[in-house]
C-alpha positions in Angstrom: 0.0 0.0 0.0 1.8 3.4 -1.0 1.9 5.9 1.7 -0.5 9.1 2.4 2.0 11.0 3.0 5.6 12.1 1.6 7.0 11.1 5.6 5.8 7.9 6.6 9.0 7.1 8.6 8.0 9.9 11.0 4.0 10.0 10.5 3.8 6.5 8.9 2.0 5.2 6.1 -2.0 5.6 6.8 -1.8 9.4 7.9 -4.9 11.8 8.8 -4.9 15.2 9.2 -4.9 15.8 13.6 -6.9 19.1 13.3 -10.4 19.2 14.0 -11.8 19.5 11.7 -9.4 17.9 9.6 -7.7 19.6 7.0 -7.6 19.0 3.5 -4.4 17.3 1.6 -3.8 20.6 -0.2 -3.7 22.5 3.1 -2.4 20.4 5.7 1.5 21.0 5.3 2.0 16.6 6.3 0.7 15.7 3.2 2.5 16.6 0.3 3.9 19.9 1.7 6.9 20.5 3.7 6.0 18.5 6.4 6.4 18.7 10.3 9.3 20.3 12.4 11.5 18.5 14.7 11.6 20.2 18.0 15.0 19.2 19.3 14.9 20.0 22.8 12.2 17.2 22.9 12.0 15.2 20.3 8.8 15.7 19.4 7.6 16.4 15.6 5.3 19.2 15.3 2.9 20.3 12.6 4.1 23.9 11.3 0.5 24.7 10.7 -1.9 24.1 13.7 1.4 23.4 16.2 0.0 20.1 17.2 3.0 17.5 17.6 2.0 14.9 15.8 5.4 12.4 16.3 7.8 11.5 18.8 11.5 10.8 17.6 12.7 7.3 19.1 13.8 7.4 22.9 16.9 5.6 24.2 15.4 3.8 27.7 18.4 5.8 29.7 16.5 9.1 28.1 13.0 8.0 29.2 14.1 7.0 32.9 15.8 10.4 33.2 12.0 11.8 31.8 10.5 9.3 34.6 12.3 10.9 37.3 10.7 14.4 36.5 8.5 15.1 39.4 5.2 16.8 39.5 6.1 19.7 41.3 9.2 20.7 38.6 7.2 19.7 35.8 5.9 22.8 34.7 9.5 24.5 35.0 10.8 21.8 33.3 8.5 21.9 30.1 8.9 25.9 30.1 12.8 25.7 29.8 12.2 23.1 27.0 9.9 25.7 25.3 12.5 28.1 25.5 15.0 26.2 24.1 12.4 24.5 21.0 12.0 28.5 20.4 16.1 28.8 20.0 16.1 25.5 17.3 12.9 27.0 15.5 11.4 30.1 14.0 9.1 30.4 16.6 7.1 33.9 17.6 6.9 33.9 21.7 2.9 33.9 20.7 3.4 30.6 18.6 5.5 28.9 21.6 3.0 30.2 24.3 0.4 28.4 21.6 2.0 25.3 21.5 2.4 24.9 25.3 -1.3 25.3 25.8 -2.4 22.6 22.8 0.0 20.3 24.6 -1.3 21.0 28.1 -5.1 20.4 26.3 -3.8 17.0 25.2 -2.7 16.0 29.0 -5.9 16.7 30.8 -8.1 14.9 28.2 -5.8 12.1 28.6 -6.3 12.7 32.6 -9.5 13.5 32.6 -11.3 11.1 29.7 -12.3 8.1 31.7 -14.0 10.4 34.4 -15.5 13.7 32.6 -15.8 12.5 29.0 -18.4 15.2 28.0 -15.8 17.7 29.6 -12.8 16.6 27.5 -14.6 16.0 24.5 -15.9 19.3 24.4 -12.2 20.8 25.5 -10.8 18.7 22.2 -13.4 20.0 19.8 -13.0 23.5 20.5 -9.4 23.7 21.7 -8.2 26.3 19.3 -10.7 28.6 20.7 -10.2 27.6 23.8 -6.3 28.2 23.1 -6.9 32.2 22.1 -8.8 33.0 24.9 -6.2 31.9 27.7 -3.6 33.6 25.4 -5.8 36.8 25.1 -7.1 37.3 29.0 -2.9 36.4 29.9 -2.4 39.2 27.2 -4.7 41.7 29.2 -3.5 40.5 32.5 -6.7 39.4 33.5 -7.4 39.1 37.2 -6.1 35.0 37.6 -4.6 34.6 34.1 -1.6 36.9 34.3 1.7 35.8 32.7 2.3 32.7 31.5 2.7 29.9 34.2 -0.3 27.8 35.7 -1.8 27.3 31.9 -3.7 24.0 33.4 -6.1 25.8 35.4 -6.5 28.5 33.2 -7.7 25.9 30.3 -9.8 24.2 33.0 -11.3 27.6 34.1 -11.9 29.1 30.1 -13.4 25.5 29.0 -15.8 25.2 32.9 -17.0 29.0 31.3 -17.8 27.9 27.6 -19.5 24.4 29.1 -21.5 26.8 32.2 -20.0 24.3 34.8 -16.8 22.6 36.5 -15.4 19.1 35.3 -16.5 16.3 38.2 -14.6 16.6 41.2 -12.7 13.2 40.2 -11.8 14.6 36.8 -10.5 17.3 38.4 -8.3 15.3 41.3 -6.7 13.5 38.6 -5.5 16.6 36.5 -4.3 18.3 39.7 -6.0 20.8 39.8 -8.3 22.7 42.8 -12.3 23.6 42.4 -12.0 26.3 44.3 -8.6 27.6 42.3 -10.9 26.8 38.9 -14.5 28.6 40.2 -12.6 31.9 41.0 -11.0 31.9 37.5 -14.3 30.7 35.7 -16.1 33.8 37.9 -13.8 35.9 36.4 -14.7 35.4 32.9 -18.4 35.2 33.6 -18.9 38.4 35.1 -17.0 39.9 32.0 -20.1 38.3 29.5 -22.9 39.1 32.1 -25.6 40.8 30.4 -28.2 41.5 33.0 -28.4 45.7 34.6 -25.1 47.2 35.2 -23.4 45.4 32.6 -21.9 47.7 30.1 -22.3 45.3 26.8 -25.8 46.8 25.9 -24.9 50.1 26.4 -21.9 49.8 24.1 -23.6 48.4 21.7 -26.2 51.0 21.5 -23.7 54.0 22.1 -21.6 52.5 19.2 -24.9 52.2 16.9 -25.8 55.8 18.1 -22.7 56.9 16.8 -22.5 55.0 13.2 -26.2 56.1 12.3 -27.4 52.5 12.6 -31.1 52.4 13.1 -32.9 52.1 16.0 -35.1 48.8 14.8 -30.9 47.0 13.7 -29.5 48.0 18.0 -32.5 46.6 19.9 -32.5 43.7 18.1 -29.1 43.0 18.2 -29.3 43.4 22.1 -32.3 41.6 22.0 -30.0 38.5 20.3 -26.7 38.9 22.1 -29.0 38.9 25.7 -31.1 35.9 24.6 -27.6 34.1 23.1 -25.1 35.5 25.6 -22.1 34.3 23.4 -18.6 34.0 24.3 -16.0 35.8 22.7 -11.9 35.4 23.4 -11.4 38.9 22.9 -11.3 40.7 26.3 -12.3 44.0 25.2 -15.7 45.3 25.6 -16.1 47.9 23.4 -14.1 45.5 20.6 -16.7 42.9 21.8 -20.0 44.9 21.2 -18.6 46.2 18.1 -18.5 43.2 16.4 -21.5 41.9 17.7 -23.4 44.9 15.9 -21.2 44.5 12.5 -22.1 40.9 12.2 -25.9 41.5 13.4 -26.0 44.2 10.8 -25.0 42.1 8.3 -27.0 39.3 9.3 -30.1 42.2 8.5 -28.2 42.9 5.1 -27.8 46.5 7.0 -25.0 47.8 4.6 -21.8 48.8 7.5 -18.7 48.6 6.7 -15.3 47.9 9.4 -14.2 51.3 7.9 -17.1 53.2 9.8 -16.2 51.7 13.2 -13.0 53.6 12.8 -14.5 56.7 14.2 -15.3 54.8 17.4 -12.6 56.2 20.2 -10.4 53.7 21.7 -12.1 50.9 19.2 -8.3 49.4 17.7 -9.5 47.5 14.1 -7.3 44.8 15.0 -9.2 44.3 18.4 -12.4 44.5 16.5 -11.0 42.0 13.7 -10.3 39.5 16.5 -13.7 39.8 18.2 -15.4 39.4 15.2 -13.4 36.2 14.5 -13.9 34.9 17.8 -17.8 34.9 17.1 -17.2 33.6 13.6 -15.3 30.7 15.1 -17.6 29.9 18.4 -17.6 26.6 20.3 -19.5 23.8 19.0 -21.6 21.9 21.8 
């Protein structure tokens, strides 16, 4: 049987796309492209695309003792001076890295967590792109229990307990090491920042920003009306980028004629924050 791929000695001969969805032969790179990166501070093969590794160069057995002895307190330490040093042997942005360090934390609590939560971990696999580029953005903003970049379990925990409305199970948790209480103050974080009820400012920027562009009355209720029925997540952390796009897509859901051009006139409303929190919603969970 010939081989799906121009590297079956590192993917072997029946390979599928990881992604999910998967991608296509013409645009997954370990088909008939260039083909996965070696990161040599680990062994590991990783796709240049997604940043998923997808292969593990052959151990010696001295190497994986010396891997067994790691323990569970150092771990963390130890995988973030491995990152550092993939990043010196690759072209790697610090973004990309930080990327790749969350994908690969995903993959070790569904592997912790699958025989105990399953709905949990299948819904963290499914959306873990998503799930990926809001840790990275509230860590960005320095977002009360999600500054810098240590302690990326919990904070995957805590963004995927917010998309799902609840925790894992209390054994799920126990076996990924990681605390309720540490996971419910993170995941209250992020809820109170997509509350919609009085005092939230959402609806009001949405019909201050709609004020401002000219959009009609009948296009703003109904767009509040739809973002408080819906309350959607978003991975962008910015409000005012947040209700922004809500309004551009709604609008063009009503074939209301807006361009991104007009929300330039918006103060302190960046296009590349509003680009992102319209992708976000283009790209939401799937249950």
């Amino acid at each position: 049987m010939s081989a799906t791929t121009r590297f079956p000695d590192i993917l072997g001969n029946d390979w599928e796309c990881k992604r999910e969805p998967p991608l296509g032969k013409t645009e997954c790179p370990n088909y008939n492209g260039i083909g996965p990166e070696l990161l040599h501070a680990t062994g590991e093969w990783m796709c240049r695309k997604c940043f998923k590794v997808i292969g593990q160069e052959n151990s010696t057995d001295d190497e994986i003792q010396d891997d067994d002895a790691i323990d569970d307190e150092n771990k963390e330490e130890v995988e973030i001076a491995y990152t550092a040093e993939g990043e010196r042997n690759t072209d790697f942005t610090p973004e990309q890295a930080l990327r790749v360090r969350i994908l690969k934390t995903i993959d070790k609590i569904v592997a912790n967590m699958n025989q105990l939560d399953q709905p949990f971990v299948m819904y963290m696999k499914k959306n873990e792109y998503e799930i990926a580029s809001m840790v990275m953005n509230l860590s960005k903003d320095n977002v009360p229990g999600f500054e810098g970049e240590r302690n990326i379990k919990p904070k995957v925990v805590s963004v995927t307990s917010h998309y799902m409305k609840r925790l894992p199970t209390s054994n799920a948790m126990r076996a990924s090491k990681v605390k309720s209480n540490d996971i419910r103050k993170r995941k209250t974080v992020i809820d109170n920042m997509y509350r919609t009820d009085i005092g939230n400012p959402m609806a009001m920027n949405i019909n201050n920003i709609g004020n401002q562009l000219g959009v009609p009355e009948t296009i703003i209720s109904l767009a509040i009306e739809e973002f408080e029925k819906t309350t959607p997540s978003n991975s962008e952390p910015k409000p005012l980028a947040r209700a922004a796009a809500w309004l551009y897509l709604f609008a063009k859901k009503k074939n209301y004629k807006i361009t991104k051009q007009e929300f330039d006139k918006i103060s302190n409303l960046s296009r590349s924050a509003l680009n992102r929190a319209i992708e976000s919603y283009r790209n939401l969970p799937q249950s």
